[in-house]
N, C-alpha and C positions, 0 to 999 in steps of 0.2 A: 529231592522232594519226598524226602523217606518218612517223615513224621504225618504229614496230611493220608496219605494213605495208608488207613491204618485196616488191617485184617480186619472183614467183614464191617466195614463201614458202607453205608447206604449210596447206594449210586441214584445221582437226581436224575432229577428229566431239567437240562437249561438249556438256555439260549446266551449266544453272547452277542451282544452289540459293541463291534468294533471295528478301525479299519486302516491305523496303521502300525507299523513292526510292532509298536509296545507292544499291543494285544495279541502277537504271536505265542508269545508262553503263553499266555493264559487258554488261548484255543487249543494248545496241544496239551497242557493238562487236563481240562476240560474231557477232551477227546479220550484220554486216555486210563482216566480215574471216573469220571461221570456218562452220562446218555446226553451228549452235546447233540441236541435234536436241528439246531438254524442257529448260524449264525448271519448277521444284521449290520451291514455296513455304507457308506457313504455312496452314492452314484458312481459310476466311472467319470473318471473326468481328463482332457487332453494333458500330453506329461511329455515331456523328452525333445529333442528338435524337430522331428516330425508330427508331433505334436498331435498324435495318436493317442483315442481312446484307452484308458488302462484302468482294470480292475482294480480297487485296493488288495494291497497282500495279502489281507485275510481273507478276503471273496478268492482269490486264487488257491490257496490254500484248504480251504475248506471244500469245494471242487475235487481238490486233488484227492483231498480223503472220505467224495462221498456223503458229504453233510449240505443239507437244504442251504441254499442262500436269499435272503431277500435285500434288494437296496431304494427302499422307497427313497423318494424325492423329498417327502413330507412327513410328517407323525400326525399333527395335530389336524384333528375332523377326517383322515385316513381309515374312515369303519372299515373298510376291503382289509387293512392290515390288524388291525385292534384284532376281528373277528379269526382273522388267520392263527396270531398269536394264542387268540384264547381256545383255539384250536387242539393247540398240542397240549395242552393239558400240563404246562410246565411247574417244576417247584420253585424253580426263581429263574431270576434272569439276572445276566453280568452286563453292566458296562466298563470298558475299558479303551479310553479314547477315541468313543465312538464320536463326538463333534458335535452332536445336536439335544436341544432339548427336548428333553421326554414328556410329554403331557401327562400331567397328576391322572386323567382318566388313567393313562396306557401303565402305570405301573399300580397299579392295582389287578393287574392282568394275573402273575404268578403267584403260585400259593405264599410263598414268604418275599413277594414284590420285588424289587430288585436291588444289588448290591453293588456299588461300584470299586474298584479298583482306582487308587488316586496316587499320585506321584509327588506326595508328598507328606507331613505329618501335621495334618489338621488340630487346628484350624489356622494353621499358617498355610500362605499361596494357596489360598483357595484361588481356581479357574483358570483358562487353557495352558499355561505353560510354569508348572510351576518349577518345574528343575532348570529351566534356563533362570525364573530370578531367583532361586536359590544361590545359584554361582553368582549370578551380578553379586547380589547383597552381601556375600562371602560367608555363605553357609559353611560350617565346617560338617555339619551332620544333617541327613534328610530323611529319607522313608519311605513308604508308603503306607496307604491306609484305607481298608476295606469299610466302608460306610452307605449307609443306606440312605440310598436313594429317596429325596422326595423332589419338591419344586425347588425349592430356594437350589442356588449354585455353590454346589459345594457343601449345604447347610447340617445335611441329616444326618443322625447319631452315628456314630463311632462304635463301630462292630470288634475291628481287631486291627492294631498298627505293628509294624514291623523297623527296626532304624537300621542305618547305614549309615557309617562312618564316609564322608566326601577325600576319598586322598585326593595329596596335593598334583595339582598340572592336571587334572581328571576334566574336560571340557562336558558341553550337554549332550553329546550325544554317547558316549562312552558311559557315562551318566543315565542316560534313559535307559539305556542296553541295561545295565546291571542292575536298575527297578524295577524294570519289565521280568528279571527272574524271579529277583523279593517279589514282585508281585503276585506271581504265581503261585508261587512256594505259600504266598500269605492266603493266597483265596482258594488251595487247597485245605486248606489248616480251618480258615474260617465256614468252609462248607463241612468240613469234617463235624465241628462244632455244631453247626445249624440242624444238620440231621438230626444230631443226639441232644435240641433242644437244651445245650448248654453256652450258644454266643452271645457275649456279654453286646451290651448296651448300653450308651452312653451318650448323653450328650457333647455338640463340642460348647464349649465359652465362648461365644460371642466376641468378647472382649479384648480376647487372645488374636481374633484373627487378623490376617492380612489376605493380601489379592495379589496375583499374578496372570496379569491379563495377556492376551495373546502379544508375540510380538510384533514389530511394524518396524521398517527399514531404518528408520530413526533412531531403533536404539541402538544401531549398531557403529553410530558414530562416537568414536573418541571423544572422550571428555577427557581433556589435558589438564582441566585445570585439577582432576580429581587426583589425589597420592595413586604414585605409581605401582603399586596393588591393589586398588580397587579398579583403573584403567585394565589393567592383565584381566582381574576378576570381571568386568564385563567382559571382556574377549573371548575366556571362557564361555561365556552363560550364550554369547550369541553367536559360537561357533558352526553349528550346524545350520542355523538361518539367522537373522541374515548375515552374518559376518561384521566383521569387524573395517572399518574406512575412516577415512578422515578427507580433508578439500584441501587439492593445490589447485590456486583460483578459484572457479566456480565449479570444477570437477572433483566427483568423486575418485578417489584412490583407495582400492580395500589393501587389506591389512589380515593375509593367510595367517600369519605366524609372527610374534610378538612375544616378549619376556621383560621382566625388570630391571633393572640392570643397576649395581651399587657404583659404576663408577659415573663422573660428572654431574654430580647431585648437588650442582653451584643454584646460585641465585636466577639462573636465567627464568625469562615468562616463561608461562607455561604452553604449549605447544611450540616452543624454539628446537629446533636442530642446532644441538651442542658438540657433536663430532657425525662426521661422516669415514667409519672405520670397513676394511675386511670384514667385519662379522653384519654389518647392517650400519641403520640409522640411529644415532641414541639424540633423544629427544626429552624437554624437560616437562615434567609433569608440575600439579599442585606440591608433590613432595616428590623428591627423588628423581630418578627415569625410568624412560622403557627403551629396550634396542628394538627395531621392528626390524625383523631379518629378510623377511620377503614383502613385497611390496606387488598388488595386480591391478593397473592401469584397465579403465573402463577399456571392455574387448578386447582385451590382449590377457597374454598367459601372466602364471604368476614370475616376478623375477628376482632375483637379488636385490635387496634394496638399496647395495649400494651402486650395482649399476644403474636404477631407475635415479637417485639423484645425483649422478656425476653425466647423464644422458639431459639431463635439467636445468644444470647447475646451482644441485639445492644444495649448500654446506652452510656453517655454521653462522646462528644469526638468524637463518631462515624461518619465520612463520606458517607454521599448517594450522589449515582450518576445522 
């Protein structure tokens, strides 16, 4: 992060609104280049199998190093926090995956309102998950993009974008990890800019956009009948949540670990089991295969997938749903 901090650049007064791992760089840049006065995060909420209350990362983090924490429940008609905000006397405020919408009053709060940090290059995927459908769609390149905050989701001008090349086999979470740094790196750079009253402004095109809505357990099912790269390519994108499954009968089966596979790329329907090998299950797609290598039966561990269909009797011929 050697360019954003540049000798005798202006250290702000901000806040950041955030509350999970992305917004980790960004708080310790923050921390350590600017006067990160509070950071702003979601409620604690029950997590794990004891299903104990748990701080988000960034409320724990920030804790550790001595920085205010606030996690309203609510923003909007929240005067008790408006007035806290307009309190410190801040020159901007970050979001960076902090979850909630911001009420137009509340970002007129900081001297140059607030900046968000987005996971993606606008005005493509605009909203909550845009690097998971980046890889669905078969993004080969992504980004991120420092943009200013108003109402609309996702809408407001284009401050400063940064790209990233997507290598190949790269899932969403390995994927956020290394935005979450561009992120950083970028909203160093664009505060560096803001001080010295030289960060561009921009609108985005309307025209150009698309949406990347949150995910939902659904899309993490197999579509067979799609070419067996874009099947992979959702696997990717909905790695980290929900995963990847398909139905034997009326049950879910997920689907840990999967790949393409050029051999047996006959005529068969598409979701037929075409060999049952050593290496996994190779299964026919819209075009080509995929071998699914491991296979994880609701409540049970993940396992070979060719023990889960020889424990079955699922071979060739076979219909998944």
């Amino acid at each position: 992060m050697s360019s954003p901090a540049r000798t005798g650049a202006p250290r702000l007064r901000v806040a950041l609104f955030g509350s999970p791992a992305f917004a980790l760089p960004s708080l310790e840049a923050l921390h350590r280049h600017h006067e990160l006065v509070l950071v702003v995060a979601q409620p604690d909420r029950r997590a794990g199998r004891g299903m104990r209350l748990q701080a988000p990362i960034t409320i724990e983090r920030a804790r550790d190093l001595g920085i205010g924490t606030l996690q309203p429940s609510r923003l909007k008609g929240n005067d008790a926090f408006a007035a806290e905000l307009a309190g410190l006397e801040l020159d901007v405020a970050v979001t960076a995956a902090y979850g909630k919408i911001l009420p137009a009053a509340l970002l007129e709060v900081p001297r140059h309102g607030f900046l968000n940090v987005h996971a993606s290059l606008l005005p493509k995927y605009r909203g909550a998950a845009p690097v998971q459908w980046a890889l669905i769609q078969g993004e080969r390149e992504t980004g991120v993009t420092i943009m200013q905050t108003e109402a609309g989701l996702d809408t407001g001008p284009i401050r400063l974008q940064r790209r990233l090349p997507i290598p190949d086999g790269t899932d969403a979470g390995a994927l956020l990890a290394a935005l979450a740094d561009v992120g950083a790196e970028a909203l160093l750079e664009a505060l560096a800019l803001l001080a010295e009253g030289r960060l561009p402004c921009r609108a985005q095109d309307d025209a150009q956009a698309s949406y990347a809505p949150m995910l939902t357990r659904s899309d993490g099912r197999i579509h067979w009948h799609d070419a067996a790269p874009a099947v992979v390519a959702r696997h990717r994108g909905v790695a980290a949540w929900p995963g990847s499954h398909f139905l034997f009968g009326d049950q879910p089966v997920g689907v840990p670990a999967l790949r393409a596979s050029p051999a047996g790329s006959g005529a068969a329907e598409p979701g037929t089991v075409v060999q049952v090998g050593a290496d996994g299950l190779l299964v026919a797609c819209g075009e080509g295969t995929v071998l699914l290598e491991q296979v994880k039966p609701a409540g049970k561990r993940a396992m070979p997938a060719r023990d889960w269909a020889n424990g079955r009797s699922v071979g060739p011929g076979v219909r998944l749903g």
